[in-house]
One Martini backbone bead per residue (centre of mass of N, CA, C, O) as a GRO file, in nm:
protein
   60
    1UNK     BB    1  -6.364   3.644  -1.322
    2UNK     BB    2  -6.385   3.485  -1.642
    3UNK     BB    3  -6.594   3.704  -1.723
    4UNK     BB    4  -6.777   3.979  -1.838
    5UNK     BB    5  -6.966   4.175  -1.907
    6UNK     BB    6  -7.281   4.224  -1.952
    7UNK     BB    7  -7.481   4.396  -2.155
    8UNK     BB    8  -7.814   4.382  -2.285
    9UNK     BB    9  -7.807   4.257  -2.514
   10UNK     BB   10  -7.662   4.007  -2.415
   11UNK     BB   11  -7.877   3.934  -2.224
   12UNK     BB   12  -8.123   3.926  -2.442
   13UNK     BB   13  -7.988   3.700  -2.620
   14UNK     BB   14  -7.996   3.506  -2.430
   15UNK     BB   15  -8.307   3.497  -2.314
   16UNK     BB   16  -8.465   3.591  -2.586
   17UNK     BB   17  -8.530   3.870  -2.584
   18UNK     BB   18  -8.600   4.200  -2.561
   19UNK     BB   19  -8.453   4.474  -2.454
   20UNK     BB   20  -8.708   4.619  -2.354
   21UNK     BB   21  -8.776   4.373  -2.186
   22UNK     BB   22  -8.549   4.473  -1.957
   23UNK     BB   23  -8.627   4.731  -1.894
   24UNK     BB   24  -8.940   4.637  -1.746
   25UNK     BB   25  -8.816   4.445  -1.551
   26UNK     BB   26  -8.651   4.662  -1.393
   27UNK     BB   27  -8.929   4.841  -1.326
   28UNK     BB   28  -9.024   4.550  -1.182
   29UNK     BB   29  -8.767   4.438  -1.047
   30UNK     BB   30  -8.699   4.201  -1.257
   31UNK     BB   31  -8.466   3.993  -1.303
   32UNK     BB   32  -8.171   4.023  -1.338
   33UNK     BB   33  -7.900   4.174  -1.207
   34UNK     BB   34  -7.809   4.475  -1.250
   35UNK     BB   35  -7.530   4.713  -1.258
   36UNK     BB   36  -7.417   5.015  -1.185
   37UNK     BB   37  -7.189   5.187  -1.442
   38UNK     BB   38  -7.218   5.434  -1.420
   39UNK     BB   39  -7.408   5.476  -1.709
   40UNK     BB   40  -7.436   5.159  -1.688
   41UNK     BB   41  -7.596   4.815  -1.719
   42UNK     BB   42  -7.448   4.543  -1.578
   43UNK     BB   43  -7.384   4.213  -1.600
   44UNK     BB   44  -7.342   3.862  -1.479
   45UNK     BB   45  -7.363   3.593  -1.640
   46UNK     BB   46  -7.405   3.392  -1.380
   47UNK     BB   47  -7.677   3.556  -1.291
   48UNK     BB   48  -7.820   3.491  -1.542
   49UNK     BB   49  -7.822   3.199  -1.538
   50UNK     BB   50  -7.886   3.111  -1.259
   51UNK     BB   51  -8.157   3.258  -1.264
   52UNK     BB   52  -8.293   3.115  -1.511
   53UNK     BB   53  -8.278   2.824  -1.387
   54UNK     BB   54  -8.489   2.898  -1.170
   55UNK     BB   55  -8.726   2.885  -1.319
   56UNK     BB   56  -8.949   2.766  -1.393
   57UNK     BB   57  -9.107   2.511  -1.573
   58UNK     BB   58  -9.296   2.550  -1.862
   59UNK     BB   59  -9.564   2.439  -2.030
   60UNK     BB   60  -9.696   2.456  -2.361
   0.00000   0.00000   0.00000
């Protein structure tokens, strides 16, 4: 692993949403997995790049 680990914030400020917004993905299941480390819930970057990745992409 090149790189450490992402806390919430870091996962928040790529995805560019609200910290709370990655909270509510949490508990409906959604969003990048993110694993519990002792009381901490720890992101892999890769996961999360990966994740972003697969999303369809919408026109706005």
């Amino acid at each position: 692993m090149n790189e450490s680990l992402w806390n919430i914030d870091q996962v928040a400020a790529y995805l560019g949403v609200a910290v709370a917004t990655i909270y509510t993905w949490r508990t409906k299941k959604y969003g990048p997995v993110g694993r519990r480390v002792g009381k901490h819930v720890r992101w892999d970057p890769q996961v999360v790049k990966d994740w972003f990745a697969a999303q369809p992409a919408e026109v706005a």
